[in-house]
SELUM-546783 format. One record per atom (N, C-alpha, C): residue in three letters; x, y, z. Coordinates in steps of 0.05 Angstrom, whole numbers, padded with zeros to 5 digits, always signed. Example, Ala and Ser with C-alpha at 12.3 -4.5 7.8 and 13.67 -1.06 7.14 Angstrom:
2
ALA+00264-00114+00156
ALA+00246-00090+00156
ALA+00264-00066+00156
SER+00257-00045+00142
SER+00273-00021+00143
SER+00258+00001+00157
This chain:
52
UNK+00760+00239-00031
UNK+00778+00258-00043
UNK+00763+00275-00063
UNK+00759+00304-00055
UNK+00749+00316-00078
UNK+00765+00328-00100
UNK+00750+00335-00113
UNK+00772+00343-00144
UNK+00786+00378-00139
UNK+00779+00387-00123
UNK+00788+00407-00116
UNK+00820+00397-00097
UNK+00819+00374-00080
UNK+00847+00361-00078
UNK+00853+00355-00096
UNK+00845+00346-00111
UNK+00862+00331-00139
UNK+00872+00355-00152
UNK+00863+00372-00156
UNK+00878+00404-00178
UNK+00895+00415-00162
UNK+00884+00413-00134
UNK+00919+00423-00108
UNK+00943+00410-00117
UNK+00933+00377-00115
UNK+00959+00359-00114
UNK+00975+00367-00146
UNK+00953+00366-00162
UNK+00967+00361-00179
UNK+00986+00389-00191
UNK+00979+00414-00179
UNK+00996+00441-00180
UNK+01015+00438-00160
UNK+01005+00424-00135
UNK+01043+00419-00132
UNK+01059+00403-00134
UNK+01047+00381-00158
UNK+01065+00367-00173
UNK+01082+00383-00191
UNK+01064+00396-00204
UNK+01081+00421-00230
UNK+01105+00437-00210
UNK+01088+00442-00187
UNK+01115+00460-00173
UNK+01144+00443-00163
UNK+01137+00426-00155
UNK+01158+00410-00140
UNK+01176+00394-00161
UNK+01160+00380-00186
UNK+01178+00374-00202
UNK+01178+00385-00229
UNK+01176+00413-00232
UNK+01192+00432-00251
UNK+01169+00416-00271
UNK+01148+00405-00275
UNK+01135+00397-00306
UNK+01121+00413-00323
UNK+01132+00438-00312
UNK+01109+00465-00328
UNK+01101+00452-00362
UNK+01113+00436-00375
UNK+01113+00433-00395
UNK+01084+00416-00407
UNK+01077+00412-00374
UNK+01046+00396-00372
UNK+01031+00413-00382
UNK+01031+00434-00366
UNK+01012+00455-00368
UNK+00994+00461-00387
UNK+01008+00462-00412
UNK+00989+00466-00431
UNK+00972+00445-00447
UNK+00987+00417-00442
UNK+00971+00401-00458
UNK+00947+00399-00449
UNK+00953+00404-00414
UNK+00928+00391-00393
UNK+00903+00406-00396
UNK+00916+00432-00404
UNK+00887+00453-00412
UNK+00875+00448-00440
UNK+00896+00450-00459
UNK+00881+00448-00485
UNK+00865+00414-00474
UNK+00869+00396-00470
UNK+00851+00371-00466
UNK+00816+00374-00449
UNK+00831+00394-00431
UNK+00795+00414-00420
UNK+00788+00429-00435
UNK+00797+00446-00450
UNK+00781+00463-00469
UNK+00767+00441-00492
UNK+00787+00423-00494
UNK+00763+00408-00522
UNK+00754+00384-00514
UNK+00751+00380-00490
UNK+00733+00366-00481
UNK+00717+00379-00465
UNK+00708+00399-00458
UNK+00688+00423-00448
UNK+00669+00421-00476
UNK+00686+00429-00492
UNK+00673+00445-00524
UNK+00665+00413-00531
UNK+00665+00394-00525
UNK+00652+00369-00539
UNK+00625+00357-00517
UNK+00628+00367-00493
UNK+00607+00359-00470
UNK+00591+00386-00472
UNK+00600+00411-00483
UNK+00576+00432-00479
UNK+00558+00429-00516
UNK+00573+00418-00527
UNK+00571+00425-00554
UNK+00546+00399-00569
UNK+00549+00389-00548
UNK+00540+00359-00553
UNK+00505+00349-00564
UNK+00493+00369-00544
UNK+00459+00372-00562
UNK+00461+00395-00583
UNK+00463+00407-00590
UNK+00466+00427-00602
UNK+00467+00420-00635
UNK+00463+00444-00651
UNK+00463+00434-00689
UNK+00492+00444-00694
UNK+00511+00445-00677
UNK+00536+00448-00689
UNK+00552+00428-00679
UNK+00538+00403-00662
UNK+00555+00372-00661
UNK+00569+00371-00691
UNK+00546+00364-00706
UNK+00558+00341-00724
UNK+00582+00356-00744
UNK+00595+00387-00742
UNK+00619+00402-00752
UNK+00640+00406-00731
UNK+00633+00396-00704
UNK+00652+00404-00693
UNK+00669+00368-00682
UNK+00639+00347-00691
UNK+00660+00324-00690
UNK+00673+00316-00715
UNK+00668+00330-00744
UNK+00681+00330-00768
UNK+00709+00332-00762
UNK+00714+00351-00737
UNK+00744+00368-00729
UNK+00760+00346-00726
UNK+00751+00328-00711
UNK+00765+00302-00693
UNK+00769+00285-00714
């Protein structure tokens, strides 16, 4: 199963049972876990895990 099925299934979970309300948590949780896996060598780790 690739993850490209998994982001199908899971948009027509949102469609079929009305959970638009997902939507945004599920992104903000990729944006700051993107920003903690890209951010991670870098000299602005140790301010941006201050955040958490």
């Amino acid at each position: 199963m690739g993850k490209l099925t998994i982001m199908r299934e899971f948009v027509q979970f949102l469609l079929e049972r009305k959970k638009w309300w997902l939507t945004p948590i599920i992104l903000m949780l990729l944006l700051l876990g993107s920003l903690i896996v890209l951010t991670e060598g870098s000299a602005l780790a140790p301010f941006i895990y201050t955040l958490f």
